[in-house]
N, C-alpha and C positions, 0 to 999 in steps of 0.2 A: 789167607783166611780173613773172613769178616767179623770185625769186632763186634757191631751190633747188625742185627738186620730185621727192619720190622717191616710186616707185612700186612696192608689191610688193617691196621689197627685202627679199632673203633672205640668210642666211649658214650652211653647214651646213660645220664645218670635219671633217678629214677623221677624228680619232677619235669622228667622229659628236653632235659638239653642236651644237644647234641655237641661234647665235649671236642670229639673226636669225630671224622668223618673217613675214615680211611686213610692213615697214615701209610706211604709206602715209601723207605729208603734203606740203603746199605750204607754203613762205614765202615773202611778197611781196615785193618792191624794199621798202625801208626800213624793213621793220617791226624790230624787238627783241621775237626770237623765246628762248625757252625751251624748252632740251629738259630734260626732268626723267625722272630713270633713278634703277629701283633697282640695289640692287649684282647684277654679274652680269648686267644686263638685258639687255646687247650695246652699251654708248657707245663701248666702244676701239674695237669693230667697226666699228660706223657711221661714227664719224671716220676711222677705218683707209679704209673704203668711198670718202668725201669725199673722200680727199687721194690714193685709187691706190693706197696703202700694204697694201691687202687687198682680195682679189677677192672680189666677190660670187660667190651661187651663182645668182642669178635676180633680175628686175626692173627698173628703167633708175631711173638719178639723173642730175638735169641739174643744170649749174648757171646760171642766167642762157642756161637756152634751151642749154645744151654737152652733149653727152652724154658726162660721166666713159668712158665705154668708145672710144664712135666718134671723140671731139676732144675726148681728154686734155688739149693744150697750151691750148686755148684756158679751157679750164674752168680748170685751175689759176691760168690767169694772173690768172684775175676772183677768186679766192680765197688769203686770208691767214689761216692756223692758228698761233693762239699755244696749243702742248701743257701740259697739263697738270705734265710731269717737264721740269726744265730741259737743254735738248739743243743750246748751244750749245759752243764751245771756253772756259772756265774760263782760259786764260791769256791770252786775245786781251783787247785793248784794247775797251769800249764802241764806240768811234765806227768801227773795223773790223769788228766784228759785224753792224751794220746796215750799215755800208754794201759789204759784201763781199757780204751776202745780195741785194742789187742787182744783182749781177752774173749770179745763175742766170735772172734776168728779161732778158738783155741791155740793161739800162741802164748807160749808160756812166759811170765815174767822177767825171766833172765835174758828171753832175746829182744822179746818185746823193748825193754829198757835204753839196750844201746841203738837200736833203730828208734827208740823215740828225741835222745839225744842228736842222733845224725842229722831228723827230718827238724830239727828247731835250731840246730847252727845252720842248714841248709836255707832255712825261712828266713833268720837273722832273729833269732826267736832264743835263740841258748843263753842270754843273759836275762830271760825274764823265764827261766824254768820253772822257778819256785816262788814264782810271782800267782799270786791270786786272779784267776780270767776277769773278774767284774774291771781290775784295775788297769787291764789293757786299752791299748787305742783302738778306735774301730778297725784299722789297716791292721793290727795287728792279730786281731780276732778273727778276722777272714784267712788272715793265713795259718794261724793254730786250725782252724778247719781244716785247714788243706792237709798238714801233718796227720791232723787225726786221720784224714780220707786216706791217706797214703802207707798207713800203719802198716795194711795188711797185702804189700805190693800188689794193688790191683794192678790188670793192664789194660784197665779201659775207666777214667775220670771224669764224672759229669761233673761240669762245673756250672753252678746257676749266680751269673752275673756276680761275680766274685769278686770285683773292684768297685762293686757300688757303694758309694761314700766313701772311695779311699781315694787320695790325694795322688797329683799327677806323676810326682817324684814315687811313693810308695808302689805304684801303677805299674808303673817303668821297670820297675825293680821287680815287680812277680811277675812281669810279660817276659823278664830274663830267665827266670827259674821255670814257669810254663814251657819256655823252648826249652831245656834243658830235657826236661822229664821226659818230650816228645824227638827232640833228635838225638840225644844221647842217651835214654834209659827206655827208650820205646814202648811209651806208657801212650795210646790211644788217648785224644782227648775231646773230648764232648763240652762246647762250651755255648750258653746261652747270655746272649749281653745286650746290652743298651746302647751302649759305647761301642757302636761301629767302627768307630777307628781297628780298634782291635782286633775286630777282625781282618779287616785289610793288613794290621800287622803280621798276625800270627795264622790264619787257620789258610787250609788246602784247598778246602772246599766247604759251600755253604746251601744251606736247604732257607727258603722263606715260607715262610706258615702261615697262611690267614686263613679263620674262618673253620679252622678245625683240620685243615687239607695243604700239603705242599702245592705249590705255585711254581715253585722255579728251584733246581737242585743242580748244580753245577760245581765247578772249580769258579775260584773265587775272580782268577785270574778271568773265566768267560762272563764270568755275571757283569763284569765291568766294562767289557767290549758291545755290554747290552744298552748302554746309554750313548742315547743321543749327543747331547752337548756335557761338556765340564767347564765352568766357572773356573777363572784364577784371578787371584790377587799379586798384584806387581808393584813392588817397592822403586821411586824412580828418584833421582836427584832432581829433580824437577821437572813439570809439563808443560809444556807446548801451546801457546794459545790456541793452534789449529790442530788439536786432538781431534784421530780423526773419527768421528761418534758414530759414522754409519757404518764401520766396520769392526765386524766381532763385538756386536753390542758395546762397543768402551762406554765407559762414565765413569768419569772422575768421582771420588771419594774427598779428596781432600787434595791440600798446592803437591804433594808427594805419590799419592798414591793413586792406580787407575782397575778398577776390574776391568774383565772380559769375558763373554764367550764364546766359547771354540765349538763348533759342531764336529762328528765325526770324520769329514771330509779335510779340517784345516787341522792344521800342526801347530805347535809350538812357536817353530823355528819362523811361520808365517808372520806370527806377532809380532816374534823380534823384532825382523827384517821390516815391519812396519814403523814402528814405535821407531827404531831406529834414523829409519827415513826423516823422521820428523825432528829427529835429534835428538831425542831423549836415553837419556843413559839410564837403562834400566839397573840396580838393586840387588833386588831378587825377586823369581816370581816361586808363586803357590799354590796348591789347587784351594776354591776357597771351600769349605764345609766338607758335610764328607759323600762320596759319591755314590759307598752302597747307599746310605741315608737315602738320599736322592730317586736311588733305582728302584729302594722299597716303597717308598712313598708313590713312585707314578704305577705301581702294579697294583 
């Protein structure tokens, strides 16, 4: 079954911008999908589309087989959106957040409460229950969203850029519990970010969006077989006067260290066996920056 699947989704809002110019793609029950937008492309839009919050102009979105138009209630119920802006009440207590948002689901207090405790020891969030929201970290806020989104076991989580302003160790830490929900609890996850890495980390498959319209929707693993060259950085106990410059772009960085790049045609192991030649003990090497970055940027 497919978790969402939109078809021809349009959005022409009324001072005549074209938000949306025909969105067309599927995600499956469990994958960890990427949606990748440039600025402007239409993301508010499309989640706006997802959640009811803005009406399309043309096309059908289901979610889990619902159709967002014809069975609103049933579609929302299968979906949990943690926003991008924090949009809860700042004076409410943690453990009242989540578990009041339980209640637009008609679930009743008594179960709601111990699935609000579960999803804030799960977040690392259970010693700040009765903590006041204003008084949290920002890392921390982002993840009480998540709880809240989670309340009402959706099986499909849009998440909009969820680690923005949190720190790299905090990062790390909900990119564990993200896989979590997705290999072990089979909750679909929908994630929009900045921080491409992350998706290299975590998702299956990734859609890039410019200009209102997908470009390129693939597994993440082909999207990356799509660039020409990658960049690496190599850590060396020292170089070589006769570095050899005209091969694999090398340039030294500094007495240690050397970039390069690789075109599709050369290997890794070419480098080595280069570098080596010359007698340099390599370190370690890296790829340097990040290479969907890279692949979004030249489309």
């Amino acid at each position: 079954m497919y978790a969402l699947v939109a078809e021809n989704v349009s959005k022409t809002y009324e001072n005549g911008t074209n938000a949306l110019k025909g969105v067309t793609l599927s995600i499956e029950e469990w994958d960890f999908f990427a949606l990748l937008w440039a600025n402007g492309a239409g993301k508010t839009t499309f989640i706006g589309i997802m959640t009811s919050l803005v009406s399309k102009t043309g096309g059908t979105l289901k979610i889990f087989d619902h159709d967002i138009d014809r069975d609103p209630n049933n579609a929302k119920l299968r979906l949990g959106v943690v926003p991008q802006e924090f949009n809860f009440n700042m004076f409410e207590k943690v453990i009242d957040i989540v578990t009041d948002q339980a209640g637009y689901y008609g679930i009743p207090r008594s179960e709601a409460l111990p699935r609000a405790h579960e999803l804030l020891e799960a977040l690392d969030l259970g010693n700040k229950k009765n903590a006041v929201a204003r008084t949290l970290s920002g890392g921390m806020k982002r993840r009480l969203m998540i709880a809240r989104a989670l309340i009402h076991r959706p099986r499909i989580l849009i998440l909009d850029e969820p680690t923005a302003g949190v720190d790299v160790e905090l990062r790390h830490g909900m990119w564990k519990y993200l896989k979590h929900l997705n290999e072990e609890e089979g909750v679909t996850i929908v994630l929009t970010t900045h921080y491409l890495e992350e998706v290299e980390q975590l998702c299956r498959h990734a859609a890039f969006i410019r200009e209102g319209a997908v470009i390129l929707n693939d597994t993440v693993k082909n999207l990356l077989s799509h660039q020409q060259n990658t960049s690496y950085r190599i850590e060396t106990e020292s170089l070589s006067s006769d570095l050899p410059v005209n091969r694999y772009g090398l340039r030294a960085i500094d007495e240690t260290t050397v970039e390069a790049t690789l075109s599709r045609s050369d290997t890794i192991n070419d480098l080595v066996a280069l570098l080596s030649e010359k007698g340099i003990v390599i370190k370690n090497i890296n790829p340097k920056g990040n290479r969907l970055e890279e692949l979004f940027i030249s489309k």
